[in-house]
PDB file of N, CA, C and O in Angstrom:
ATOM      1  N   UNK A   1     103.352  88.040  86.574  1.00  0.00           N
ATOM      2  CA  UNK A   1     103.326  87.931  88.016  1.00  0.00           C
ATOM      3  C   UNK A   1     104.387  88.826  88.659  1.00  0.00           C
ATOM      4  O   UNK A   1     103.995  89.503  89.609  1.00  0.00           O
ATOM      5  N   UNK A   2     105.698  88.939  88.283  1.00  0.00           N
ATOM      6  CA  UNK A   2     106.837  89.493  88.397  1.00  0.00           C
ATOM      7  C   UNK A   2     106.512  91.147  88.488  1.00  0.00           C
ATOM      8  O   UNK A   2     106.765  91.907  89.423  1.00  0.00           O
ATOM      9  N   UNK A   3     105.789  91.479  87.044  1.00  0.00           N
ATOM     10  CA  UNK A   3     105.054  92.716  87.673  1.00  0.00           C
ATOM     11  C   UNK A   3     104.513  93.300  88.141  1.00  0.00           C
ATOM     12  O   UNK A   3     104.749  94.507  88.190  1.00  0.00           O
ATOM     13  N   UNK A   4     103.247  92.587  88.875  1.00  0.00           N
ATOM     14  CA  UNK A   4     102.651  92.893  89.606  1.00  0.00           C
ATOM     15  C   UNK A   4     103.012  93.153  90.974  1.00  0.00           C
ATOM     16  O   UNK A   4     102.566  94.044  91.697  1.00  0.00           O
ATOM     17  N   UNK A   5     103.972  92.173  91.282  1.00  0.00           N
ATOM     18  CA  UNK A   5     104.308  92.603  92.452  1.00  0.00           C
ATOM     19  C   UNK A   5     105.465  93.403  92.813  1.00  0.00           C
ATOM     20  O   UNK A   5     105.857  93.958  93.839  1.00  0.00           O
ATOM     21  N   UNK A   6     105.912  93.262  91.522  1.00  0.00           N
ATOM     22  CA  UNK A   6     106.804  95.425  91.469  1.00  0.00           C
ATOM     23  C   UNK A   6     105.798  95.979  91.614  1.00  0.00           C
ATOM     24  O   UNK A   6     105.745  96.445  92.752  1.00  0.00           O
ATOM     25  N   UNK A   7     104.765  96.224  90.926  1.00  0.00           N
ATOM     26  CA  UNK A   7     103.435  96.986  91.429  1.00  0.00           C
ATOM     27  C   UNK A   7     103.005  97.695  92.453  1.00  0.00           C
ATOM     28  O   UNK A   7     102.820  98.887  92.697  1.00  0.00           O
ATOM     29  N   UNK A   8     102.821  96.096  93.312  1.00  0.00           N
ATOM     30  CA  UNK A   8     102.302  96.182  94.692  1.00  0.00           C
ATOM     31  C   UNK A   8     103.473  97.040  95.740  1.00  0.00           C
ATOM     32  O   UNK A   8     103.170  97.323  96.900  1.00  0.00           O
ATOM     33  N   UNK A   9     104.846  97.396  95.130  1.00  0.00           N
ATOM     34  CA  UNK A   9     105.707  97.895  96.004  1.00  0.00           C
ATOM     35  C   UNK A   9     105.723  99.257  95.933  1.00  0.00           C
ATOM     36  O   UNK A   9     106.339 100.062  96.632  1.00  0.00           O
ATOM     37  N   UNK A  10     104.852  99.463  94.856  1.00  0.00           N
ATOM     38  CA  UNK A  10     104.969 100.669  94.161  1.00  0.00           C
ATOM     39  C   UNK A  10     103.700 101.332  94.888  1.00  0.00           C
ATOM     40  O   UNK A  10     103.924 102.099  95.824  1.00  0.00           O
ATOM     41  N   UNK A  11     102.696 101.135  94.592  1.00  0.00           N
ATOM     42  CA  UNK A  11     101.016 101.806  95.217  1.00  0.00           C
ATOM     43  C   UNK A  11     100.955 101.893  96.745  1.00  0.00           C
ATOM     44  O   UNK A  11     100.959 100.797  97.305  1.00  0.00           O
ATOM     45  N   UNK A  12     100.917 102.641  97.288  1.00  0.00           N
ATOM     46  CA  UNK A  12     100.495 102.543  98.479  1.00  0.00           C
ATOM     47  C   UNK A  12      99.059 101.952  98.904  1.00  0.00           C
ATOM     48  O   UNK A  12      99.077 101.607 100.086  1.00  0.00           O
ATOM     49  N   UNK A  13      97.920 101.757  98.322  1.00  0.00           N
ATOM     50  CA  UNK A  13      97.082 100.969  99.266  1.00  0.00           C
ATOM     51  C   UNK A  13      97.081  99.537  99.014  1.00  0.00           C
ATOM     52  O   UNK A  13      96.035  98.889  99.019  1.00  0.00           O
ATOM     53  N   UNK A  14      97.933  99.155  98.851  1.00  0.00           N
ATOM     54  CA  UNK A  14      98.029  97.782  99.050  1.00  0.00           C
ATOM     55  C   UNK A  14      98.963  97.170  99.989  1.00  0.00           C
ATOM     56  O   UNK A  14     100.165  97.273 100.234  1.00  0.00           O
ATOM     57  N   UNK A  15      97.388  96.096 100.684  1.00  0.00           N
ATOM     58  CA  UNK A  15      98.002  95.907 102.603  1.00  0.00           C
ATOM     59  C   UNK A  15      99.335  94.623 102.085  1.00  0.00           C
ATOM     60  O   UNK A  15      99.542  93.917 101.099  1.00  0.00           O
ATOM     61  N   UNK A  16      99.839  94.820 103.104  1.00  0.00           N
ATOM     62  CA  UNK A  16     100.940  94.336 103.365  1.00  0.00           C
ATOM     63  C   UNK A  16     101.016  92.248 103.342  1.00  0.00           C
ATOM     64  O   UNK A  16     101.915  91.420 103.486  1.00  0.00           O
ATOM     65  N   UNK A  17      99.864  92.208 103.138  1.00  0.00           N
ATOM     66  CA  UNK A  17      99.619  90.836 102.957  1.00  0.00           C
ATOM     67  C   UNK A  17      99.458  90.478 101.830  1.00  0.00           C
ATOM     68  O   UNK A  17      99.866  89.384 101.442  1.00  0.00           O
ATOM     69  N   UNK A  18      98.716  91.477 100.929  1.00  0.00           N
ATOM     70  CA  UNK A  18      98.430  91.306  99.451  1.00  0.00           C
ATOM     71  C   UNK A  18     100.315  91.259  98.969  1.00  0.00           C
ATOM     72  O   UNK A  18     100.775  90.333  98.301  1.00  0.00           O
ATOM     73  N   UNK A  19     100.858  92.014  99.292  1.00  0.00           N
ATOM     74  CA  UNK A  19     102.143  92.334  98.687  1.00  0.00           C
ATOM     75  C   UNK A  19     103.112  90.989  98.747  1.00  0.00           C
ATOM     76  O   UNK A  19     103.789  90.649  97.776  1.00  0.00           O
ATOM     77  N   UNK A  20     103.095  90.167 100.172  1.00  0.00           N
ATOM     78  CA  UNK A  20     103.165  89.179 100.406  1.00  0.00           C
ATOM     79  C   UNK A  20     103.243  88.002  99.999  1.00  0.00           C
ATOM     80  O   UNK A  20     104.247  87.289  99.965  1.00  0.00           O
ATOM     81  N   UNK A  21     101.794  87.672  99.558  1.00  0.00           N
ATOM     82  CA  UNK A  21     101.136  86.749  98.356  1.00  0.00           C
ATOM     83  C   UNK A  21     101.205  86.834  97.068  1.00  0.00           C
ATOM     84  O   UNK A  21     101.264  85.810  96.386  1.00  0.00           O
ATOM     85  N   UNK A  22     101.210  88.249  96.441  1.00  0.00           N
ATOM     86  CA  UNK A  22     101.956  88.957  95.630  1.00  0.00           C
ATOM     87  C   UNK A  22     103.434  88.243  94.508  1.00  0.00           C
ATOM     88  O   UNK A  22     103.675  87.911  93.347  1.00  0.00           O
ATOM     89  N   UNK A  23     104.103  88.347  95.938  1.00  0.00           N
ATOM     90  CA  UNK A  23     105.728  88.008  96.071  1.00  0.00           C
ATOM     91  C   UNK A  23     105.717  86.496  95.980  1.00  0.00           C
ATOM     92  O   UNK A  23     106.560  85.839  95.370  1.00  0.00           O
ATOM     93  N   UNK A  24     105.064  86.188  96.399  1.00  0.00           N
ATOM     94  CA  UNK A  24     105.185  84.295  96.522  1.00  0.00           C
ATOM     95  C   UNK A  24     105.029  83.501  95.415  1.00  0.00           C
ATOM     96  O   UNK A  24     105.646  82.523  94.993  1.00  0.00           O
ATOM     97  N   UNK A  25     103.803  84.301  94.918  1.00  0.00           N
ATOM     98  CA  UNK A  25     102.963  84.098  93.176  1.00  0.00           C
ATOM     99  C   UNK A  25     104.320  84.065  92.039  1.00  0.00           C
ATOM    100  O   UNK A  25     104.789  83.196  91.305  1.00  0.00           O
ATOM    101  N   UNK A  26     104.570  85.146  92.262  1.00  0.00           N
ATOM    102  CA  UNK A  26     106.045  85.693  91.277  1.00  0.00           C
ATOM    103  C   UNK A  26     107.321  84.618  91.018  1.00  0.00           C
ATOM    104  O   UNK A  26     107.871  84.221  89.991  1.00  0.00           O
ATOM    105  N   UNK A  27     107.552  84.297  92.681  1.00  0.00           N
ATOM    106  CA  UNK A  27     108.508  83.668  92.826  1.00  0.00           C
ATOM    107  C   UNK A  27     108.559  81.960  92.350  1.00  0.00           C
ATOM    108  O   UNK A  27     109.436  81.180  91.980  1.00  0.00           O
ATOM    109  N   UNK A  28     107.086  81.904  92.599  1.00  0.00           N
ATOM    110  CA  UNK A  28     106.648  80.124  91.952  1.00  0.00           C
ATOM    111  C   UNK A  28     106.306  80.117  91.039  1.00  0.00           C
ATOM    112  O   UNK A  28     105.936  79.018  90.627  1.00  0.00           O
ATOM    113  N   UNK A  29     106.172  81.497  89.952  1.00  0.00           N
ATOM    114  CA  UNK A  29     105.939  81.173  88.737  1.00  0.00           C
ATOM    115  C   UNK A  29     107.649  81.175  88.087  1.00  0.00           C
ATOM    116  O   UNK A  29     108.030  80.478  87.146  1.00  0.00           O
ATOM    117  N   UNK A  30     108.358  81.990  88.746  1.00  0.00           N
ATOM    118  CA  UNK A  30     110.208  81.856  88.237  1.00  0.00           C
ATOM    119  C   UNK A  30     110.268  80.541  88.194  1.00  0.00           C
ATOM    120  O   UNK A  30     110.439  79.686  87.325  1.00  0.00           O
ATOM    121  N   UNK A  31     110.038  80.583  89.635  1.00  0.00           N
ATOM    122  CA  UNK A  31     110.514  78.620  89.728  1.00  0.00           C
ATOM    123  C   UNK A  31     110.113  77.933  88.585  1.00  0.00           C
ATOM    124  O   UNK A  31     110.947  77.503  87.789  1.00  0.00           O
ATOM    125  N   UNK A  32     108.619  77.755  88.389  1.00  0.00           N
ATOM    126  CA  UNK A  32     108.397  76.809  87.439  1.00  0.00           C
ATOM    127  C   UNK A  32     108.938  77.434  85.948  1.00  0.00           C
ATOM    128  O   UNK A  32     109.441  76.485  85.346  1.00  0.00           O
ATOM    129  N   UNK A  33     109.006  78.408  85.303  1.00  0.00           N
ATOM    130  CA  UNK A  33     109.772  79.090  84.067  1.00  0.00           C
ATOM    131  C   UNK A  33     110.992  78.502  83.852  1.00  0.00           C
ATOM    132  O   UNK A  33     111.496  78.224  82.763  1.00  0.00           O
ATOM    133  N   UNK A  34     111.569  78.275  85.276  1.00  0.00           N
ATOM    134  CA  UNK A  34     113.142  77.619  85.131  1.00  0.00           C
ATOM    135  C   UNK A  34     113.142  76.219  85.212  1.00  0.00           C
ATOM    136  O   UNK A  34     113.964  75.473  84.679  1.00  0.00           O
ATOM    137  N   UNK A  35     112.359  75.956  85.777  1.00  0.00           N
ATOM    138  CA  UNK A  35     112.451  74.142  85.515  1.00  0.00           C
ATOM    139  C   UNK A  35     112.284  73.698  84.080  1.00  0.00           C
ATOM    140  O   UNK A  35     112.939  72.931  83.376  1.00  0.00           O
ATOM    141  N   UNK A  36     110.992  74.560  83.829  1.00  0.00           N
ATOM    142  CA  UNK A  36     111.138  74.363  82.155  1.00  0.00           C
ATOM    143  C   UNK A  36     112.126  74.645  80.837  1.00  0.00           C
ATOM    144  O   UNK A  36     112.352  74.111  79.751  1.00  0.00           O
ATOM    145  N   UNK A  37     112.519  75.660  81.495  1.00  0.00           N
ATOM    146  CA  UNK A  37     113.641  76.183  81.024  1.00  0.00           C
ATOM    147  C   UNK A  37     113.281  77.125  79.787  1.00  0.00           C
ATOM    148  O   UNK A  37     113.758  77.062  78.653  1.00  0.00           O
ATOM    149  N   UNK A  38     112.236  78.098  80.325  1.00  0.00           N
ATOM    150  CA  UNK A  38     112.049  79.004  79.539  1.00  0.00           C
ATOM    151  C   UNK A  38     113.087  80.083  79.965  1.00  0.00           C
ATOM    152  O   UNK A  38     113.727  80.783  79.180  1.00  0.00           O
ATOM    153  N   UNK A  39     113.156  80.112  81.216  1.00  0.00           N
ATOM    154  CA  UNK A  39     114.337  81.403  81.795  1.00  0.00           C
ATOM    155  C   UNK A  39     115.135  80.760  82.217  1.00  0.00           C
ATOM    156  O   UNK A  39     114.788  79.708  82.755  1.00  0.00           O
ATOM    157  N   UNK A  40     116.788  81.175  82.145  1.00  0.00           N
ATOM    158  CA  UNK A  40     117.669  80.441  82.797  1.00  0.00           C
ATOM    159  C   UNK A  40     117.354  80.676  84.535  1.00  0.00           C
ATOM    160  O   UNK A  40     116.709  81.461  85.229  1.00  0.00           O
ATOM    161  N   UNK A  41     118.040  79.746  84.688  1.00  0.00           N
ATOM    162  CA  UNK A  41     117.991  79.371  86.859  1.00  0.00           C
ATOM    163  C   UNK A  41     118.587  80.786  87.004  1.00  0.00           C
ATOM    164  O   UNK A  41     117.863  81.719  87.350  1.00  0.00           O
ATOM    165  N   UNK A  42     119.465  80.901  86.829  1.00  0.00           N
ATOM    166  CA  UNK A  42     120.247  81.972  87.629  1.00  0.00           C
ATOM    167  C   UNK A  42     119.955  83.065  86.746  1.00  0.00           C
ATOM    168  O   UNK A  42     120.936  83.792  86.905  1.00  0.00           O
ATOM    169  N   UNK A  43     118.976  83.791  85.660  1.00  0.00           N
ATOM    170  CA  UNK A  43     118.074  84.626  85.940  1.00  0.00           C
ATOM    171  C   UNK A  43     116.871  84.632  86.490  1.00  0.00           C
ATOM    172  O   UNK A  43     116.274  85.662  86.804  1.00  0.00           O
ATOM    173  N   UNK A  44     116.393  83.342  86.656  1.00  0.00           N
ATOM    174  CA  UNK A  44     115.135  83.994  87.785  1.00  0.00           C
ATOM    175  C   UNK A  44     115.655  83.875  89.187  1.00  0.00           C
ATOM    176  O   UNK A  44     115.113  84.584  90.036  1.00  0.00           O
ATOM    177  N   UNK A  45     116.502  83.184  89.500  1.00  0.00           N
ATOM    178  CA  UNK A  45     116.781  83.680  91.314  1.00  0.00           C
ATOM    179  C   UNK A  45     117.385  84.945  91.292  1.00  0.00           C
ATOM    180  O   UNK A  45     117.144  85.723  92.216  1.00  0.00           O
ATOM    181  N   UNK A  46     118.275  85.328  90.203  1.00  0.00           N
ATOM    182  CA  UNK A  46     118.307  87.224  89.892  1.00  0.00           C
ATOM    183  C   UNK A  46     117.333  87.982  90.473  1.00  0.00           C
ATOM    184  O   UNK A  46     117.426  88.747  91.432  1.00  0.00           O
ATOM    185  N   UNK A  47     116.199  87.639  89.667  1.00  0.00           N
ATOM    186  CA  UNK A  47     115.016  88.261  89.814  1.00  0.00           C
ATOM    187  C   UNK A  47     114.226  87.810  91.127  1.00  0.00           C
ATOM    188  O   UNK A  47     113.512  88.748  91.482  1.00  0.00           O
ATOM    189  N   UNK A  48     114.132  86.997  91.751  1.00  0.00           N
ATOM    190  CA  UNK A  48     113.485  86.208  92.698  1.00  0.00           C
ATOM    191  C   UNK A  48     114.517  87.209  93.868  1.00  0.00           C
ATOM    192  O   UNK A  48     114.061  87.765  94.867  1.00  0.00           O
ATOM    193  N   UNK A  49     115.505  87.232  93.566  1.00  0.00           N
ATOM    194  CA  UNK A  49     116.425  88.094  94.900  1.00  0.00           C
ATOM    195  C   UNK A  49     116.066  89.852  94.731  1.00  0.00           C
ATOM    196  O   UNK A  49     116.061  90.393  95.837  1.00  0.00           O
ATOM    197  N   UNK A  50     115.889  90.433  94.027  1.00  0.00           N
ATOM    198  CA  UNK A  50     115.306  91.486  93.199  1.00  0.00           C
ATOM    199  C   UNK A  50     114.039  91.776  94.208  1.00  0.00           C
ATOM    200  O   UNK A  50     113.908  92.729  94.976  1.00  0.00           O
ATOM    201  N   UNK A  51     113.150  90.680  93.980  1.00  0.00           N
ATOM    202  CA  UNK A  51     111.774  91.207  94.472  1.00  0.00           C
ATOM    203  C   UNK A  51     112.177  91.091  95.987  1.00  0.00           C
ATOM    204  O   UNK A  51     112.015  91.979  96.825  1.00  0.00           O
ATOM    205  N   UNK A  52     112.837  89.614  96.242  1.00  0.00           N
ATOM    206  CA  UNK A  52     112.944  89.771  98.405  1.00  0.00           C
ATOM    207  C   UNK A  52     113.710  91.029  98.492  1.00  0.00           C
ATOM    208  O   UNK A  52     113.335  91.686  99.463  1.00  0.00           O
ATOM    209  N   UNK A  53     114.745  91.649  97.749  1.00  0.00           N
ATOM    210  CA  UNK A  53     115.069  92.583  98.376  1.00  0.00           C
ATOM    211  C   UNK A  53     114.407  94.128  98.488  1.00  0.00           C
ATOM    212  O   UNK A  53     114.667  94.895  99.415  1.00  0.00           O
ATOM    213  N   UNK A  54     113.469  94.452  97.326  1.00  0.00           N
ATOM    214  CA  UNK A  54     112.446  94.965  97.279  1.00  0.00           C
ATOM    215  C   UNK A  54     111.264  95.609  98.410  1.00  0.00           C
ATOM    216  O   UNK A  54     110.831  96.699  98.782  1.00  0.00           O
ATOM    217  N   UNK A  55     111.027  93.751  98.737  1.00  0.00           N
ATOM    218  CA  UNK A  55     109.735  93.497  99.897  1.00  0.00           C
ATOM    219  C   UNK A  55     110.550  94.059 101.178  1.00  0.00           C
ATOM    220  O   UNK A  55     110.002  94.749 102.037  1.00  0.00           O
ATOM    221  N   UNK A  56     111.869  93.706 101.216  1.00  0.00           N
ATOM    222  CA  UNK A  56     112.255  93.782 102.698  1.00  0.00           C
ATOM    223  C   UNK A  56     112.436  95.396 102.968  1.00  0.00           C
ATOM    224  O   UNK A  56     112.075  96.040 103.953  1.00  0.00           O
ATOM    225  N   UNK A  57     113.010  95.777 101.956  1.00  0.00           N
ATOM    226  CA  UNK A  57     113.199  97.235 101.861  1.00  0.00           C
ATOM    227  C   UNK A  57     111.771  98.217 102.416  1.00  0.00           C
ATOM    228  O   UNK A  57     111.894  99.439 102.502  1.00  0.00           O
ATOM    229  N   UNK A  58     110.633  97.625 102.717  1.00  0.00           N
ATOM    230  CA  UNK A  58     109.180  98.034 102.638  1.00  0.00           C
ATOM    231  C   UNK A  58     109.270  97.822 103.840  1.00  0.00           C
ATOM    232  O   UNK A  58     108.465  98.511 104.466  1.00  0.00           O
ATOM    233  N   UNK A  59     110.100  96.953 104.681  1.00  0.00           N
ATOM    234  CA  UNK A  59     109.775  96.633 105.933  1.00  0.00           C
ATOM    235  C   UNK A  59     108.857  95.574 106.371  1.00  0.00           C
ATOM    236  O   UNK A  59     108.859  95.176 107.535  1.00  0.00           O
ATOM    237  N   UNK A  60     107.854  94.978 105.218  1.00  0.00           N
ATOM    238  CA  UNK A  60     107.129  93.601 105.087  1.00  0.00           C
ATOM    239  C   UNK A  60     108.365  92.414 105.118  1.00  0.00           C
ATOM    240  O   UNK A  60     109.301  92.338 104.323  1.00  0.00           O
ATOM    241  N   UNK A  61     108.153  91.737 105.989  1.00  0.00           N
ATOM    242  CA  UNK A  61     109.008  90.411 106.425  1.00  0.00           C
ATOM    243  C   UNK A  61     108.848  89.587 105.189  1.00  0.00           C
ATOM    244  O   UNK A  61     108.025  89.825 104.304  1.00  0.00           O
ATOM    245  N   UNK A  62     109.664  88.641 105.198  1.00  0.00           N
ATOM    246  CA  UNK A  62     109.936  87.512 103.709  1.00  0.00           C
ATOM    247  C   UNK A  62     108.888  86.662 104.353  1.00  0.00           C
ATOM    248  O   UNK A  62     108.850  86.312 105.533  1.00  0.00           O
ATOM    249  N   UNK A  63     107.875  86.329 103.202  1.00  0.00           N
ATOM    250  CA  UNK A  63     106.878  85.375 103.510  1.00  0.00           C
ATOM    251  C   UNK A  63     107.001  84.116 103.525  1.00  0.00           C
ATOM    252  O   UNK A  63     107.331  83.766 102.392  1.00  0.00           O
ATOM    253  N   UNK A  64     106.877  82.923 104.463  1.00  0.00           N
ATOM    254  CA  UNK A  64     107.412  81.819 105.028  1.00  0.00           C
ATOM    255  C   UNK A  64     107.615  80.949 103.826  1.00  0.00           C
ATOM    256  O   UNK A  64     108.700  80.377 103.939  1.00  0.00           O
ATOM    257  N   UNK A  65     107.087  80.673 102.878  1.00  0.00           N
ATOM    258  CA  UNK A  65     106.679  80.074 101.822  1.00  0.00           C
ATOM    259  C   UNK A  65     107.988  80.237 100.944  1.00  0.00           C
ATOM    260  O   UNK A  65     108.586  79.278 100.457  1.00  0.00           O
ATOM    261  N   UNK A  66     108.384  81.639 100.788  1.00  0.00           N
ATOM    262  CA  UNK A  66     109.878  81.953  99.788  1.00  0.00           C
ATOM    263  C   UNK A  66     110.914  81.737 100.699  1.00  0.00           C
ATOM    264  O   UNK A  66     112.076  81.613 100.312  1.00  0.00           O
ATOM    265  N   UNK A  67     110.581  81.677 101.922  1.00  0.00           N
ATOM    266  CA  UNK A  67     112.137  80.807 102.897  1.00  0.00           C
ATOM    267  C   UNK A  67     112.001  79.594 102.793  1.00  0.00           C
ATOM    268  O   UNK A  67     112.966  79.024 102.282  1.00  0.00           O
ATOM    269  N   UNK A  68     111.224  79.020 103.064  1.00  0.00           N
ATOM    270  CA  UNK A  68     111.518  77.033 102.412  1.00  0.00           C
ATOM    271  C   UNK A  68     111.395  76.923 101.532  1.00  0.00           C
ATOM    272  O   UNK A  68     112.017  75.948 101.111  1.00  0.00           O
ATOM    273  N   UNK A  69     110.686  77.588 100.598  1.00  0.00           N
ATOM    274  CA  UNK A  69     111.211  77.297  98.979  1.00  0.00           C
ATOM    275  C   UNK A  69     112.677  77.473  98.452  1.00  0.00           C
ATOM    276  O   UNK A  69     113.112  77.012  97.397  1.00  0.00           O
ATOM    277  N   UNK A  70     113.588  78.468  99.675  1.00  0.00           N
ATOM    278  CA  UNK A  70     114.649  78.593  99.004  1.00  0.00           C
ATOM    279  C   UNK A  70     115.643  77.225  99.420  1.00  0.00           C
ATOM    280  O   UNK A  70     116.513  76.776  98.675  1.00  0.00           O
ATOM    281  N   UNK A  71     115.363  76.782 100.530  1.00  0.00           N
ATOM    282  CA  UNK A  71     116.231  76.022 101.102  1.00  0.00           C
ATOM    283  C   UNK A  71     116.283  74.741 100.016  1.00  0.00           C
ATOM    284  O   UNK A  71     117.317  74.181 100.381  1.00  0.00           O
ATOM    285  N   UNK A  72     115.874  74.129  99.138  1.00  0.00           N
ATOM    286  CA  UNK A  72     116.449  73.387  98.239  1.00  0.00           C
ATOM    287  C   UNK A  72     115.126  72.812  97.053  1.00  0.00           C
ATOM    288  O   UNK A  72     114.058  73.410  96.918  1.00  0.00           O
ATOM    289  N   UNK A  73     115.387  71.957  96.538  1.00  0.00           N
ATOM    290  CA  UNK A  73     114.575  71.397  95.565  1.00  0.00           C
ATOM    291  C   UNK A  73     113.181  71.235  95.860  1.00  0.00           C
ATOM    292  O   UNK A  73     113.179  70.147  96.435  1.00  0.00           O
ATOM    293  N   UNK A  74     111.973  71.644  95.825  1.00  0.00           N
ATOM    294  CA  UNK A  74     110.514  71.172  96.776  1.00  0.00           C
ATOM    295  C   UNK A  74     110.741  71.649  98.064  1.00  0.00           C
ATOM    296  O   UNK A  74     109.880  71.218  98.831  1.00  0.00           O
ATOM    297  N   UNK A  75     111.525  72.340  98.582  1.00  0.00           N
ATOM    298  CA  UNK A  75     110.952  72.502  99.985  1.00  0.00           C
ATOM    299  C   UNK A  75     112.229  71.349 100.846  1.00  0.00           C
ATOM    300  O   UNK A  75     112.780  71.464 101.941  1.00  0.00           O
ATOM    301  N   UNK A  76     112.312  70.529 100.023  1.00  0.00           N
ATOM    302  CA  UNK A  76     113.000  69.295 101.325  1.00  0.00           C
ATOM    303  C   UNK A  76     114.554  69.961 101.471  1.00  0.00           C
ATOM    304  O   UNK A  76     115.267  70.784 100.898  1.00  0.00           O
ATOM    305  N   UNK A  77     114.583  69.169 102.470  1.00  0.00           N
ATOM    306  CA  UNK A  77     116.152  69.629 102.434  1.00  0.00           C
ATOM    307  C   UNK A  77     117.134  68.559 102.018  1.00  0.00           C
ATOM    308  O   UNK A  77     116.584  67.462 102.125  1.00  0.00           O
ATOM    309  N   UNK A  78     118.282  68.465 101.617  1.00  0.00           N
ATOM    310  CA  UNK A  78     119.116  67.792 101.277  1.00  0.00           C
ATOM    311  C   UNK A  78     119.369  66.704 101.876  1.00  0.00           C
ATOM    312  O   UNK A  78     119.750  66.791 103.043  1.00  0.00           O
ATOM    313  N   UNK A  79     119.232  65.363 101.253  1.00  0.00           N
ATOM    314  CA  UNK A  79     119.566  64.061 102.030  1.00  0.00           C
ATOM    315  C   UNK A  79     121.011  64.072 101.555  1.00  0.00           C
ATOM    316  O   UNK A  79     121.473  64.505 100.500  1.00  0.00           O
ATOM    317  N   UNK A  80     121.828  63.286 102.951  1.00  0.00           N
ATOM    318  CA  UNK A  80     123.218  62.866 102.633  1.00  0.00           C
ATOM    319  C   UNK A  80     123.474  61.590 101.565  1.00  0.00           C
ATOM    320  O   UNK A  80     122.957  60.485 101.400  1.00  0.00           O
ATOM    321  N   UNK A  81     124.665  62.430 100.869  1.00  0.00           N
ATOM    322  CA  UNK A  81     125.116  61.251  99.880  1.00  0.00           C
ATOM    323  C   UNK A  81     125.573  59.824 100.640  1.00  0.00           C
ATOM    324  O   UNK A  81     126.229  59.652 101.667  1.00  0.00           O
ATOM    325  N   UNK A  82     125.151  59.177 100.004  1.00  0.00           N
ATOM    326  CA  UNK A  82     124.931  57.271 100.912  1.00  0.00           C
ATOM    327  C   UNK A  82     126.705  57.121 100.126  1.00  0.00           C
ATOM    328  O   UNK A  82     127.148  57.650  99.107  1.00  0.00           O
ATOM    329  N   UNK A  83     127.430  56.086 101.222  1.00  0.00           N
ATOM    330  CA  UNK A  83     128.392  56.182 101.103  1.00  0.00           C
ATOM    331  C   UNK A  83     128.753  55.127  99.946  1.00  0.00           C
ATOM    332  O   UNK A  83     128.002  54.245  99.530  1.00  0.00           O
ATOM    333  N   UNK A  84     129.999  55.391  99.534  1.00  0.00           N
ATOM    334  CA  UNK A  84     130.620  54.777  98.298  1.00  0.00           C
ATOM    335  C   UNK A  84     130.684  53.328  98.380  1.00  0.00           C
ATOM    336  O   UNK A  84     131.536  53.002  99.206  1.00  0.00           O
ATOM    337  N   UNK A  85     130.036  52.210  97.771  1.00  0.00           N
ATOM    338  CA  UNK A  85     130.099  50.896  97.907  1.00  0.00           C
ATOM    339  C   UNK A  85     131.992  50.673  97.930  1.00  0.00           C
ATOM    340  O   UNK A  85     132.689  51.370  97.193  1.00  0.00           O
ATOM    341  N   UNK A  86     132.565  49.703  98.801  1.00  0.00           N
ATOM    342  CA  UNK A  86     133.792  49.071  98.801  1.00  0.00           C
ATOM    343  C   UNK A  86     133.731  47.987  98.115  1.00  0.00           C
ATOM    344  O   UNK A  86     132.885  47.112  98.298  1.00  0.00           O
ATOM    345  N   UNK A  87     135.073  47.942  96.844  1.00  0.00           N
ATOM    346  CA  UNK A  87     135.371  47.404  95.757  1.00  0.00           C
ATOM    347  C   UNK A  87     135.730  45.670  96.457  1.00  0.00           C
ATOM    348  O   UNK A  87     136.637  45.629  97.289  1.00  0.00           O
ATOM    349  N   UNK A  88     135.205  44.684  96.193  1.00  0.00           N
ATOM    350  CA  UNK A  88     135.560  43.228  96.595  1.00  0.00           C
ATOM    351  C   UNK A  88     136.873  42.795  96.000  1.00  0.00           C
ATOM    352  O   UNK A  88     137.306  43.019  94.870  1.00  0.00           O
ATOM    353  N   UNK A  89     137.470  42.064  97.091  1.00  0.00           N
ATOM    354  CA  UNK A  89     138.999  41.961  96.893  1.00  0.00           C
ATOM    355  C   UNK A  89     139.111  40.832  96.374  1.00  0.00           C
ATOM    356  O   UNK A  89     140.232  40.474  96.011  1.00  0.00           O
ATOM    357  N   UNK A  90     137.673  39.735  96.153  1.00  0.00           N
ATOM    358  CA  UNK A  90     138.198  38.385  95.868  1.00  0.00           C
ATOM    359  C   UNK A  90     138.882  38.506  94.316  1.00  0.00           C
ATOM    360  O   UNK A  90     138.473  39.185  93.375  1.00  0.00           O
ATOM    361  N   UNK A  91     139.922  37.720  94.368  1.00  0.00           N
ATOM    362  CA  UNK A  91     140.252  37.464  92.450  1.00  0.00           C
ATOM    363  C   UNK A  91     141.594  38.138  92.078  1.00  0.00           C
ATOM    364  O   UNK A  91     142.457  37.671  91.335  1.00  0.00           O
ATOM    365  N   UNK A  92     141.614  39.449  92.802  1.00  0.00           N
ATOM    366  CA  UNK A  92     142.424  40.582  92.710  1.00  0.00           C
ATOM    367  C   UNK A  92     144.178  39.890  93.747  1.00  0.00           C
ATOM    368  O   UNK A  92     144.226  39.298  94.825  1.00  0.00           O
ATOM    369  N   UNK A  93     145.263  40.290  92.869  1.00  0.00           N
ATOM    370  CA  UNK A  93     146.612  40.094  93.587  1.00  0.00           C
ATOM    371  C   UNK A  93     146.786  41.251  93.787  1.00  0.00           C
ATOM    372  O   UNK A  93     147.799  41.631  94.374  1.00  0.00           O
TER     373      UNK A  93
END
């Protein structure tokens, strides 16, 4: 997937949407490679930063899909850590 859409940066007739979808394909197949842990995390966001910087360089905008995918785990964003239970004083001098 990864190559192909070096590919697509490479050929000129390929529209700017294909390249797009392209890029997205690539990037959710890293993702899932690293969950499994065939590639380490921090070589495929290497590579995952590789191709956005690539696409942008083309002047094709980052496709909406690889901006909330980056923002955290699934898409969601980070819930706040729930606060620390307070230790009960009965018993204790």
């Amino acid at each position: 997937m990864v190559v192909k859409a070096r590919r697509s940066f490479i050929e000129s007739p390929v529209a700017e949407s294909d390249r797009a979808a392209l890029t997205v394909d690539a990037i959710r197949a890293l993702d899932r490679a690293a969950a499994k842990g065939i590639v380490h995390r921090n070589n495929a966001a290497r590579r995952k930063s590789r191709l956005m910087r690539q696409l942008v360089k083309l002047g094709v905008p980052a496709p909406a899909a690889a901006r909330t995918a980056a923002k955290g785990k699934k898409g969601a964003a980070a819930a706040p850590a729930p606060a620390p239970a307070k230790p009960d004083k009965k018993g204790k001098k």
